[in-house]
C-alpha positions, 0 to 999 in steps of 0.5 A: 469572492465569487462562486458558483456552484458548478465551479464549486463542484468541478473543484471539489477534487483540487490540490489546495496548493494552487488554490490557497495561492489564489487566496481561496481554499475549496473542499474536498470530497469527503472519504469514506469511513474513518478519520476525517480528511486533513486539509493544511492552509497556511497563513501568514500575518503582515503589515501592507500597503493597501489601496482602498480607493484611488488616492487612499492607501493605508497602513494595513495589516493583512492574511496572505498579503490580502484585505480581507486575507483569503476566503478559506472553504471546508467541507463540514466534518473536515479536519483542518490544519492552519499554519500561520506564520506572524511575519508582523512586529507584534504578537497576535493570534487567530480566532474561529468566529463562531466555528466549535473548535477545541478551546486551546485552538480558540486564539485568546491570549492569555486564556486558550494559548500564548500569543504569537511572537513576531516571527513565530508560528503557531499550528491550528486545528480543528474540524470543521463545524457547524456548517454556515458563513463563518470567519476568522480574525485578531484577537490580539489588539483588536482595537489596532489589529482588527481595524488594520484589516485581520480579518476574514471569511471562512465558509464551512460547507454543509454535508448534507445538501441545503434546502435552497437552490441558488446560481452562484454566490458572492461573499461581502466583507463590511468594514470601517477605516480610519484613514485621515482623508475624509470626513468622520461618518456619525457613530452607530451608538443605537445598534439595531436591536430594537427594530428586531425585537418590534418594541422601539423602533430600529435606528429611531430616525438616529434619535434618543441612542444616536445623540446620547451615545456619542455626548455621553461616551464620545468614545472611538476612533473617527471612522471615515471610510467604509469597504466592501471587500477591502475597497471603497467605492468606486473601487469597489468590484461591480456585481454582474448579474444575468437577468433570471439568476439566483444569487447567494449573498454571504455578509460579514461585518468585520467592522471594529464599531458601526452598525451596517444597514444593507440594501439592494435598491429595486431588489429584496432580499431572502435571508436564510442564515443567521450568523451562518445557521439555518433558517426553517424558511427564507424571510423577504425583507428590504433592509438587513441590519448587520452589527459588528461580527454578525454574519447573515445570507441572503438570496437575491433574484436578478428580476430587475434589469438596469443598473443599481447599487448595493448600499449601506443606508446609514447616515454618511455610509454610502458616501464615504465608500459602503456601495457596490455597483450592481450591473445587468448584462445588456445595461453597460453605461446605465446609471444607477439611482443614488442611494437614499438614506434610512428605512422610512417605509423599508421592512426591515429584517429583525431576529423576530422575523425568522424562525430558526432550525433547531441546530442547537446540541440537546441539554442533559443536564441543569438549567442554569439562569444567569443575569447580566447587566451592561455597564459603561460608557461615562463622560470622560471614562473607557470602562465598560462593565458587566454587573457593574466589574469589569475584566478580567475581575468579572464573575464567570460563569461555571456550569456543567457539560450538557447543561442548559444555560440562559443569559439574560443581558439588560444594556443599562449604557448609551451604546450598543453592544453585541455580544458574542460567545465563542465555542458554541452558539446560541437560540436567541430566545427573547428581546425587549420583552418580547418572546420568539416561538422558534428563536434564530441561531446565532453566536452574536446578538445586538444589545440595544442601549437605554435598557435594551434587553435580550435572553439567549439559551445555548447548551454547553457542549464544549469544555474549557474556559470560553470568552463572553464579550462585546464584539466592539474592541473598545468596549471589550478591552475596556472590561465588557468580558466575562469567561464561561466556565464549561466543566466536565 
């Protein structure tokens, strides 16, 4: 999933046809006035045989015949025209990961439209925005379907021209597999929220969070393979890199549970984009923390020849498959350190760290406060709550088009969640206590568990009846869900 910006813009004119067969679909130069153009891709849900690393091919479910299914690009303000098919033997549907679609495009059962039948079709459409790295996946079974492999990228491209300059850029799809053949790597039940929001600690050494969640919860499957990109190492596909090159990375965790702590060993890492919205400046860190469906980007200056590895630095993550070879020009047969786990004496990234351009639409109407506790996780128990109910007998929250809207989540459970909101994004304007003079942008924020606390502010610009809910399937379908309302 490699582009760079000359192909990028010798391509702009393209018939999708040849394109989407690739598995990569391309913008096209916006026309003059009028309606925006429509561009069709279509897709298609079914189950494959896919091959993770030699010896250890899956059952999987898969877009286009491809895990992850196929990098979609736009051009911000395009319209765009999905046609998707579901050839599997089981309903399911789409949803636009942090994308400001109409809500009967939004892809939630029962809620927004009828699942898909096997055999049936259904047509999406939607413009294109906000700009940034944004994805698409189940919403259907996402316990079973998401970790079968339904997911993938969609990178919608600005309009205007971006403030940073890169070479070329590289998309990297997180995940996690259960497949039988390996042995289980530890559970993320700590998240990371509270590194990022400077009152704990991130990860703790895998203290308090680490051992409580899994005595307490003892909740998911037994993970034991991690992918890059559809393929665990070393399958997976090097990154060459010319010494004095700029590369843009796009991160997506597609992950059903874990948590994925990222480094490039003898690099730093820029990050410029939270959950594909724009920072005011890059932030140089040495580790990206990355929960379930959040999204980051990041630029990474070749400046260090040799061989090294793209890692995930949790426990047990590199070795079942998280890591990438990253090779210079001129260095073929040059060995790479080993990964070393952690982030003792790392800087890593937290929503703290940057400040965010103020992308979000202008409220004109009320303030409204809503308060939030996380529930759940009890021995021998799969119901997690959202004040003390869960779904679908959560209380939603109405409010009004145009009115300003704060949530306030307080994780009273052993586990994290992160939580996300379709349909519009949000300033994450608080954590632990802490308060943020110019908040990130994001449509998914990391509740830590043990008390953990987060404030979010988004204006409620698009109507209908929008989900609020943990992005760990587990979690969600045990109750952790609540609808907000948008009238008017």
């Amino acid at each position: 999933m490699t582009l760079t910006r000359r192909a990028f813009l010798t391509t702009l004119g393209a018939g999708l046809g040849g394109l989407a067969a690739r598995g990569r679909g391309r913008p096209a130069p916006a026309a003059g006035r009028g309606p925006p153009p429509v561009r069709t891709i279509h897709l298609e849900a079914r189950a494959v045989r896919w091959e993770l690393a030699p010896g250890r091919t899956v059952r999987a479910f898969a877009y286009n015949g491809q895990v992850p299914g196929p990098e979609l690009r736009v051009r911000e303000g395009e319209r765009l025209r999905v046609v998707f098919t579901n050839a599997l033997d089981e309903p399911t549907t789409i949803h636009w990961h942090g994308v400001d679609v109409p809500n009967a495009m939004d892809g939630v059962p029962g809620v927004t439209q009828p699942p898909v039948p096997p055999g049936g079709r259904f047509v999406y459409e939607f413009v294109a925005r906000p700009a940034g790295t944004r994805w698409y996946h189940t919403h259907v079974a996402e316990h079973r379907q998401l970790d079968l492999g339904l997911a993938a990228p969609l990178i919608i491209e600005p309009a205007a021209p971006e403030p940073v300059a890169w070479d070329r850029e590289v998309t990297l799809v997180l995940d996690d597999w259960v497949t039988g053949h390996g042995r289980p790597v530890p559970p993320t039940a700590d998240g990371t929220a509270g590194g990022r929001g400077e009152a704990g600690g991130m990860m703790r050494g895998r203290g308090m969070g680490a051992m409580m969640g899994p005595m307490l919860g003892g909740h998911g499957p037994a993970y034991d393979t991690m992918t890059i990109n559809g393929k665990a190492y070393p399958a997976t596909e090097p990154l060459r890199l010319r010494r004095g090159e700029r590369v843009r990375l796009r991160f997506v965790n597609a992950s059903n549970e874990h948590t994925h702590v990222v480094r490039l060993a003898g690099h730093r890492l820029l990050v410029t984009h939270t959950d594909g919205n724009p920072l005011e400046a890059p932030v140089e860190v040495d580790a990206l923390p990355i929960a379930p469906s959040e999204r980051y980007d990041v630029l990474v200056t070749a400046d260090r020849p040799g061989a090294w590895f793209l890692f995930c630095t949790q426990p047990a993550h590199a070795d079942a498959g998280e890591r990438m070879l990253v090779l210079y020009e001129g260095a073929a047969g040059a060995r790479p350190p080993d990964p070393e786990p952690g982030v003792a004496g790392l800087l890593p990234w937290h929503y703290g760290l940057g400040r965010g351009r103020d992308v979000v639409p202008s409220a004109t109407g009320r303030v409204r406060a809503f308060d939030l506790t996380l529930g759940g996780g009890m021995p021998g128990s799969d119901r997690w709550t959202i004040n003390r109910k869960a779904y679908p007998d959560t209380d939603p929250l109405v409010v009004e088009r145009g009115d300003r809207v704060r949530v306030r989540f307080v994780n009273m459970s052993p586990e994290a969640h992160p939580m996300h909101l379709h349909g519009q994004s949000f300033r994450v304007l608080a954590v632990n206590g802490v308060r943020y003079v110019a908040p990130v942008v994001k449509d998914s924020v990391d509740v830590e568990p043990h008390m953990g606390a987060v404030t979010v502010e988004f204006t409620a610009h698009n109507p209908g009846r929008w989900f609020l809910h943990c992005h760990r399937p587990t979690h969600m379908e045990g109750g952790m869900i609540t609808l907000v309302e948008v009238r008017g």
